[in-house]
C-alpha positions as a LaTeX table, in Angstrom:
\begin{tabular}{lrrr}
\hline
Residue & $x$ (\AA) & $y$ (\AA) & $z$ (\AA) \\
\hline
Unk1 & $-21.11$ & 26.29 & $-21.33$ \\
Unk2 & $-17.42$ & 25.90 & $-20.47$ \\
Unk3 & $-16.12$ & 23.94 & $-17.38$ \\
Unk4 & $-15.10$ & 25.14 & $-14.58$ \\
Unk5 & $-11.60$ & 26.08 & $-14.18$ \\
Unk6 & $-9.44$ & 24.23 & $-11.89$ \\
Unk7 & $-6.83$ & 25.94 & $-9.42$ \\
Unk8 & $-3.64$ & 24.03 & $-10.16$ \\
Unk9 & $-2.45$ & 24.81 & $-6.67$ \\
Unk10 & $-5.76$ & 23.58 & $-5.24$ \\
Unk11 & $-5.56$ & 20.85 & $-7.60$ \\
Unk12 & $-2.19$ & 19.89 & $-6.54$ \\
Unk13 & $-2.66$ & 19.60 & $-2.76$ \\
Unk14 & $-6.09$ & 17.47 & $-3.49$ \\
Unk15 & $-3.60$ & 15.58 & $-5.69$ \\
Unk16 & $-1.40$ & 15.07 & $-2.42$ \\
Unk17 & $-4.16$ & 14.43 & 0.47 \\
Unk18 & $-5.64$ & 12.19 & $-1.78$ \\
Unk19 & $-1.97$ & 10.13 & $-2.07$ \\
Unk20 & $-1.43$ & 10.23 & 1.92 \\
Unk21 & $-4.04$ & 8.94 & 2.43 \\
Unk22 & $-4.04$ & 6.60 & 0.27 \\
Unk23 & $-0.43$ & 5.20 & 1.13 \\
Unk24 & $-1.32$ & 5.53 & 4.93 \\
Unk25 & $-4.36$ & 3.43 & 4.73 \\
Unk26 & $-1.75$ & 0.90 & 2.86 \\
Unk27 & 0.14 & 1.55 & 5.68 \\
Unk28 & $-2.55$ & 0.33 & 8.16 \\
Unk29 & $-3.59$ & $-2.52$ & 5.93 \\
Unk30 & 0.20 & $-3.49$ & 5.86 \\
Unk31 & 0.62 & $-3.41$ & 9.62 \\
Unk32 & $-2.62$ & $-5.68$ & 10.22 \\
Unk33 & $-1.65$ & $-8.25$ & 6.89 \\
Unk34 & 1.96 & $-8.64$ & 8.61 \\
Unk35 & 0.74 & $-9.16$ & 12.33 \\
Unk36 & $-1.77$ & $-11.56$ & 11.04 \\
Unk37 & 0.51 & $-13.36$ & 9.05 \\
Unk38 & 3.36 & $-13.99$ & 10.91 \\
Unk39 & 1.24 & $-14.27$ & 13.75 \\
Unk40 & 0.51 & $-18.26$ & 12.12 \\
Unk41 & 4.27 & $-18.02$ & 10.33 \\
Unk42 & 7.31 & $-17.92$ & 11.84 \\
Unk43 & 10.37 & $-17.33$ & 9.66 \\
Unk44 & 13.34 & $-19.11$ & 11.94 \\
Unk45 & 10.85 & $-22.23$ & 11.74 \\
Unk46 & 10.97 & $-22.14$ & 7.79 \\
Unk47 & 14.56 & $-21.48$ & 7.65 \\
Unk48 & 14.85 & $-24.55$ & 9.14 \\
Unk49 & 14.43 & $-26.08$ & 5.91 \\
Unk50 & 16.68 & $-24.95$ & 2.77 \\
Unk51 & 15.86 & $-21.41$ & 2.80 \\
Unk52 & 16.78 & $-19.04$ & 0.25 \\
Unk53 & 20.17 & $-16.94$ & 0.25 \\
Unk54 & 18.45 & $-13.67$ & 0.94 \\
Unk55 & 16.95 & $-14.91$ & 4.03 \\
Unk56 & 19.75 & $-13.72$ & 6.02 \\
Unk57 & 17.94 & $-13.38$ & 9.81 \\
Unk58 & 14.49 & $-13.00$ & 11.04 \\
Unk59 & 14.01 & $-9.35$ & 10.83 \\
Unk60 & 14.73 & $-9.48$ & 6.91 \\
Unk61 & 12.24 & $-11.70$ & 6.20 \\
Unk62 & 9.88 & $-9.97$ & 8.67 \\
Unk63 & 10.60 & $-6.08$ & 6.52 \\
Unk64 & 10.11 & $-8.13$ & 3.25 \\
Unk65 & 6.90 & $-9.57$ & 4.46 \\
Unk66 & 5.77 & $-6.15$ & 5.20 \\
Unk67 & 6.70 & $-4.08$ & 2.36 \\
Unk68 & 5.22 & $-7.08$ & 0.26 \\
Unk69 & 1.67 & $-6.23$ & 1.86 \\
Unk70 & 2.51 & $-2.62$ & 1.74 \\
Unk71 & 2.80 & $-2.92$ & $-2.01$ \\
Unk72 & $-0.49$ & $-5.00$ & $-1.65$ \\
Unk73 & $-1.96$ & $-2.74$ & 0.27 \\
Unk74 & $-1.40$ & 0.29 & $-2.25$ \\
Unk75 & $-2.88$ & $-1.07$ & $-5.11$ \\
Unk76 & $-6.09$ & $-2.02$ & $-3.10$ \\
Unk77 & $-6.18$ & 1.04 & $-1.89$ \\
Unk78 & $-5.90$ & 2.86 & $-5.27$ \\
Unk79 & $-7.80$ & 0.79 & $-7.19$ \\
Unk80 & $-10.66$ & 1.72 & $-4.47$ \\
Unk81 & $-10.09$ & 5.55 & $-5.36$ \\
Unk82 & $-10.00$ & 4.77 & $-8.61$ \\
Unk83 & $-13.42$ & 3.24 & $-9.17$ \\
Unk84 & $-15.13$ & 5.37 & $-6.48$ \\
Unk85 & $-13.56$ & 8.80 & $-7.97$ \\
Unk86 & $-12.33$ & 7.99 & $-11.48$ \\
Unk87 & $-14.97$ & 9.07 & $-13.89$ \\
Unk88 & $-15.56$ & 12.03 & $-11.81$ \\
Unk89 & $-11.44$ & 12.86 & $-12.09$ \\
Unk90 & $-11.21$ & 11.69 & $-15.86$ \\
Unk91 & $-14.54$ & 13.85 & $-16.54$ \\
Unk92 & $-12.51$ & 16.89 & $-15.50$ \\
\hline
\end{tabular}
């Protein structure tokens, strides 16, 4: 017995549900990680210190904090997909 064939259109748009939502649950894990975290840190008290070159105000270090746990975010989020759908996908 064959396989079943796959739509490659149908294929494709499961391909790109499947990616928003897993960059907008990033998104939402982001958003929570960065509220959290500089909820307890506050960049203009560490720049107090010798900070580094790129730390030019607040709001940099705030967008670099939260693409950082964006980033974080993603690869938690597909490394869930992946082990909950990736023998199914590989199978295929």
């Amino acid at each position: 017995m064959s396989p079943p064939r796959v739509n490659p259109a149908r294929a494709r748009r499961i391909a790109i549900r499947v990616g928003g939502v897993i960059a907008w649950s990033a998104f939402l894990s982001a958003a929570l990680a960065t509220m959290v975290c500089f909820a307890f840190v506050d960049p203009a008290a560490l720049a107090q210190g010798a900070p580094p070159a790129w730390w030019g105000t607040r709001m940099h270090v705030y967008a670099i904090g939260f693409f950082f746990f964006w980033v974080v975010g993603l690869m938690s989020a597909g490394q869930a997909w992946y082990l909950a759908h990736g023998r199914r996908v590989a199978r295929r």
